[in-house]
N, C-alpha and C positions, 0 to 999 in steps of 0.2 A: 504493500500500500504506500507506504513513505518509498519506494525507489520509483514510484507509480509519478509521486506528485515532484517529484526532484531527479530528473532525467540529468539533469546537467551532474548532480554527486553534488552541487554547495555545499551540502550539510555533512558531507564525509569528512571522518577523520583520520588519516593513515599519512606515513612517513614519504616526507618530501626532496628524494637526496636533487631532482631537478631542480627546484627552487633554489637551493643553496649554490648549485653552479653555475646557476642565470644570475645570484647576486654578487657574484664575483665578477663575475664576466661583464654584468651589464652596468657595474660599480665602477670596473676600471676604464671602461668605454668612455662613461659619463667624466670621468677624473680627466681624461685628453679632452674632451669635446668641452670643458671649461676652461682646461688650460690652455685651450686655442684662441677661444671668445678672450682668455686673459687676456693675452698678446696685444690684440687691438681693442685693448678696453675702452684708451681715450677717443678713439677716432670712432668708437660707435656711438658710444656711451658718456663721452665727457664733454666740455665745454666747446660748445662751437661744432663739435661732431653730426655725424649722420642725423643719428636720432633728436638733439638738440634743433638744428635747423628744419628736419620736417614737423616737427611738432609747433616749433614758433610759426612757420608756416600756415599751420590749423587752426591757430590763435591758442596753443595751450590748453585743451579741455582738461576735464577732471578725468585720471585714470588712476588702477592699483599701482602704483609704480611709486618709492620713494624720491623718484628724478621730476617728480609734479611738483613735490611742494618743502623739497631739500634742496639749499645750493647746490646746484649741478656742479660737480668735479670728476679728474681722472680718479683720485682719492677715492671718493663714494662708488663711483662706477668698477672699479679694480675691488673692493669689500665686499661686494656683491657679488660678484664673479667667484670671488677667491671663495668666499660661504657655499658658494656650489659645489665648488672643487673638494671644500673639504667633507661636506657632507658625502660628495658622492664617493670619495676613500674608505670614509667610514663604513660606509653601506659595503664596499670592497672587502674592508678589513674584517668585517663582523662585528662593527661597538657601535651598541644601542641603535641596531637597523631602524627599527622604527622610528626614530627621534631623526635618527640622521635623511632616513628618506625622507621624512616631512618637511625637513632644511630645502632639500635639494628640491622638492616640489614648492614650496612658496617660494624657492631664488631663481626658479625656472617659471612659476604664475608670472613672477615682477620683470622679468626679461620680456616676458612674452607679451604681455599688458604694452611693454615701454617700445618694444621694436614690433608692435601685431604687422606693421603696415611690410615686413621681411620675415613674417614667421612661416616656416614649411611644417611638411610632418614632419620634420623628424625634429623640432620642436615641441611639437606635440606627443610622439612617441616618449621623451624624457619628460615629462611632464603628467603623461596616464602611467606611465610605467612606472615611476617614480611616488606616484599617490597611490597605488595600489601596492606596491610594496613596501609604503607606510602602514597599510591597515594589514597587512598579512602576519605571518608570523616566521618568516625569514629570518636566519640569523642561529637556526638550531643545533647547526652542522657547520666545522668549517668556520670558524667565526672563535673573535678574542671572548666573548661573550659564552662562549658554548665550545670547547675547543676537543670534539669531537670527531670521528670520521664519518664520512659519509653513509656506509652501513651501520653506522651505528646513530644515523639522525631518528628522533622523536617523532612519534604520529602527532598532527596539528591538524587543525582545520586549512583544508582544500578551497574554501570559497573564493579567495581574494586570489588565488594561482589559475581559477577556471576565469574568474576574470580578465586576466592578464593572459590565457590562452585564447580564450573571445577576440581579444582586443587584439593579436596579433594576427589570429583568421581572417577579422574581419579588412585590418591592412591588406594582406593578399587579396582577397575577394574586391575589395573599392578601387585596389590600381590596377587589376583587369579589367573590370568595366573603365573604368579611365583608359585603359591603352586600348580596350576594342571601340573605343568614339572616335580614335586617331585613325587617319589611314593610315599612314605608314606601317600600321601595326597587323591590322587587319590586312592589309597586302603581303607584308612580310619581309617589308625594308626596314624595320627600325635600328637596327643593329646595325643594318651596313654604313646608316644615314649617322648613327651617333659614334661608331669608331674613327670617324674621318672628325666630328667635330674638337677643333682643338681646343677647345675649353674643358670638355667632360673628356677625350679621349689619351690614355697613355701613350708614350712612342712607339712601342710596337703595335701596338694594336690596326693600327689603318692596315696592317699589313693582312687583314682578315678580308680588308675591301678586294683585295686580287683576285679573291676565290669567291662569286658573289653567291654561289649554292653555301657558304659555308655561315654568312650573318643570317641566310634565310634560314636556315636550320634552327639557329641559335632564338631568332625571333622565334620562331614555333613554339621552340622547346618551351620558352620560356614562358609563353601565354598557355601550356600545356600543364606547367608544372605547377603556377599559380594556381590555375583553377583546379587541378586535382588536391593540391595538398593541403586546404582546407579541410577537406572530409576526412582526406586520408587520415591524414593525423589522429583521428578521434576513435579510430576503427585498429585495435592490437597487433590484427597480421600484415598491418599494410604503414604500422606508423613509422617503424626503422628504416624504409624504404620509402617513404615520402620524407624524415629530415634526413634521408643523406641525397637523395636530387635539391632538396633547400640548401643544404652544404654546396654541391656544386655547385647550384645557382650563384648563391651570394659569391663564395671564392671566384668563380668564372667573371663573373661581373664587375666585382672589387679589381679582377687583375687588365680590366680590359678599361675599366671608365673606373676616373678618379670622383665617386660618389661615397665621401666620406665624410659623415661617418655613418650615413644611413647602413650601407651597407654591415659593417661592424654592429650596429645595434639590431639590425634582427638575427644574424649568427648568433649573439651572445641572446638570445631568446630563445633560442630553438630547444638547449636542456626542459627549459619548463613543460615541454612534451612527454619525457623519458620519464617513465614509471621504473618503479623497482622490480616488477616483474619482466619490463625489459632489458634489465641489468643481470636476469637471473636469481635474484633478492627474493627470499619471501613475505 
């Protein structure tokens, strides 16, 4: 009756060694993707910068941002960055996950508030990902807090990890229907068209344009692999075998088009799939 009304497992309680190697992984991810933003703190974020001049522009309105209604500085702007960075270690390292992902989710709300008018997904992925590994119970296994091994992590409540599996199905699923609106996509040029672009393309890569049966493939694959590996994933015989074409996917894509750090943040998601009876675990 209760598996009747609760298909999704919320309410299950059983040991999470995937969780704990998504909070590593997607801990240290986030730790580069602040330290990046660090770099050009002032020229986004500080006086006279990007985000200062489009907002005078707008005439100022009220937003969550401490940069509304604090003197704008590189100072301010580089505190706020660095609160990210340290939170998202923390979440890395294992001390007080919870506190430290709530850090890294209200310093990633107030980015995202102050620069909406440049915000992607994968502002948004640190941001859901981040709040929902606030409310979970990550940190069991693997962690200063809990300094356990993996087999040996605590049953916890599942809810807030089917979450953050939701939330990353549903990625896949919104940027197929995104790339089948495109032609390019739906024909089966998109790959040839984006290893030639020198913005997103690495140097070797155009070298795939020689061979034009060889981006056609890769497009296929790739709108193939998308749409299967939502379901796949959910389903025990098929879930090993849908993240390891997600592994090739991202690693193929990471080594062809410089799309960092999206790429790096859904690799370091993919454990959140792996069950312990995938692992051979009882």
């Amino acid at each position: 009756m209760l598996a009747a009304l609760d298909p999704l497992g919320l309410t299950t309680i059983a040991p999470q060694p995937g969780l704990e190697v998504f909070r590593i992984l997607f801990g240290l991810v986030c730790t580069l993707y602040f330290a990046q933003r660090l770099r050009s703190a002032g020229l986004c974020l500080g006086p006279g910068g990007l985000s200062d001049n489009l907002w005078r522009a707008r005439g100022q309105p009220w937003r969550l941002s401490p940069f509304a209604w604090l003197p704008r500085s590189t100072r301010l702007a580089q505190s706020v960055l660095l609160l990210g960075l340290l939170g998202s270690l923390g979440v890395a390292l294992g001390f007080s996950v919870p506190w430290c992902a709530a850090v890294v989710f209200g310093t990633q709300l107030i980015l995202t508030a102050e620069l909406s008018f440049l915000a992607t997904g994968i502002d948004f992925i640190v941001l859901m990902m981040n709040g929902l590994l606030a409310l979970s119970e990550a940190g069991a296994a693997l962690a200063l807090d809990a300094p356990v091994g993996l087999a040996d992590t605590p049953a916890t409540a599942v809810w807030a990890t089917r979450l953050m599996q939701l939330q990353i199905c549903a990625i896949y699923s919104f940027t197929v229907v995104q790339k089948l609106i495109e032609h390019q996509w739906r024909s089966g040029w998109a790959v040839y068209y984006a290893v030639q672009a020198l913005v997103v393309a690495r140097r070797w890569s155009h070298r795939l344009a020689a061979w034009p049966l060889a981006p056609r493939l890769l497009t296929w694959a790739t709108l193939v692999v998308q749409v299967v590996a939502p379901f796949a994933l959910w389903w025990e015989p098929t879930r090993l075998w849908a993240l390891a074409l997600l592994l090739g996917l991202h690693l193929g894509l990471d080594l062809c088009l410089r799309l960092w750090p999206f790429q790096w943040l859904m690799l370091a998601s993919l454990p959140l799939f792996i069950q312990p009876s995938d692992l051979g675990w009882p």
